[in-house]
N, C-alpha and C positions, 0 to 999 in steps of 0.2 A: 571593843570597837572593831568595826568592819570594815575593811576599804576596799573598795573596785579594783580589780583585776585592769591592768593598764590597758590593754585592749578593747575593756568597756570603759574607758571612763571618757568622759565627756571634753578634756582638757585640749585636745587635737582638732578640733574644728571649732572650738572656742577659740581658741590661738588663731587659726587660718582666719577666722571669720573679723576678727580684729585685725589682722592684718591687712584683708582687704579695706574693712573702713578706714586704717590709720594709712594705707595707699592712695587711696584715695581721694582724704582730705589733703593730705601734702601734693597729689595733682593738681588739685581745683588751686590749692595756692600758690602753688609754684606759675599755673597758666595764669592767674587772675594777679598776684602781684611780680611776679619775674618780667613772664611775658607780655605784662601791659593789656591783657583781652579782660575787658569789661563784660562780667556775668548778664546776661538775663535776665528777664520776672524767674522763667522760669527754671534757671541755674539756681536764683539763688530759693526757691522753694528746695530744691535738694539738696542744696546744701544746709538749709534746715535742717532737714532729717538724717546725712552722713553726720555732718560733726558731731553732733549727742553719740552718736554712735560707735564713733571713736571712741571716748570717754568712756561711757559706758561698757564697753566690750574689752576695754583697757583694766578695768576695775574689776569684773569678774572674771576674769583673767587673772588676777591678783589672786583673789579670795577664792576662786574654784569655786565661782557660786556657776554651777548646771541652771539655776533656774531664771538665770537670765533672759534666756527665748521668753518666757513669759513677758516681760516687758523690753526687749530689742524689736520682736516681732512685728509690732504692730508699728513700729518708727518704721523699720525696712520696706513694708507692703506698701506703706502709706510713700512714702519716698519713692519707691518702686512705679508706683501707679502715675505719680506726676513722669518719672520719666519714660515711661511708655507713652506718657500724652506727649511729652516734646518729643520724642521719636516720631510719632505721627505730625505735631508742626511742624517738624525740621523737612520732612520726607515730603509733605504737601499731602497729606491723606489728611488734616484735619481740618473743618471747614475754616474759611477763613474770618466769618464771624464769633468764631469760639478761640482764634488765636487770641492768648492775655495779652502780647507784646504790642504795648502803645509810646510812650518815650521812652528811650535808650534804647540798648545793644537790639538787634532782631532776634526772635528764639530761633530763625532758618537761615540768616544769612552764610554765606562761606566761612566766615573765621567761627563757625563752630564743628571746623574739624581742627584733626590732629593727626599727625604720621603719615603725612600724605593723603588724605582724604577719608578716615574715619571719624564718622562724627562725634562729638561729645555725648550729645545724648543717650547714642546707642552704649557707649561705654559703660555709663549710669546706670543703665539699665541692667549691663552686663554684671555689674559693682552689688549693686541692689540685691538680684536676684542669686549671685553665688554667695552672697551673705544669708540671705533667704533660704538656701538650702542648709546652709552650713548650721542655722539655728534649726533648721528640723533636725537636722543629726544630733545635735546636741540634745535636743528635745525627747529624744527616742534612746538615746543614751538614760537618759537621768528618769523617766519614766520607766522604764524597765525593771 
């Protein structure tokens, strides 16, 4: 039996990348049950696609399965992609007949910042897509 040279092996951005989603989900909960701020349509479309991701990313994390990218992938783009669009509602670039937000929280009102005026969305996005990368690394590790 063979084992990967620690340098190539996939288990460091498997870790990192769990780490952002399991950060992540403990934000959305901490701001949505601590701080009393009621999610979104479109908060809670992402947080569809973080929380599995937690899990998931937690598990192969466990088992040293590399081929996880294969099925984390496509939760993160897709999650990814809703919060690029509430970036755009929050910012006012998207028209406002295509805004989802009809009863409850606004996806653009003021309480979706945080730290002094960073918005939530952008965060998501931020979350989203260094997950995003951190599964190609991984990707290109185990493929190799």
């Amino acid at each position: 039996m063979t084992s990967q040279p620690i340098k190539d092996a996939p288990w460091a951005p498997l870790f990192a990348a769990w780490l952002v989603a399991l950060g992540s989900t403990l934000a959305v909960l901490f701001i949505g049950e601590i701080m009393g701020q009621t999610p979104c349509v479109l908060c809670w479309y992402q947080r569809a696609f973080m929380f599995p991701l937690a899990v998931i990313l937690a598990v192969a994390c466990y088992r040293g399965d590399g081929a996880v990218w294969r099925y984390a992938l496509p939760l993160t783009v897709i999650g990814g992609a809703i919060a690029v669009w509430h970036t755009l509602v929050f910012s006012g670039l998207a028209p406002a007949a295509l805004e989802p937000c009809g009863a409850g929280p606004s996806c653009s009102s003021a309480n979706m910042t945080i730290l002094g005026g960073v918005p939530l969305p952008l965060l998501s996005v931020a979350a989203f897509g260094a997950i995003g990368v951190l599964l190609l690394m991984v990707r290109k590790k185990t493929s190799a």
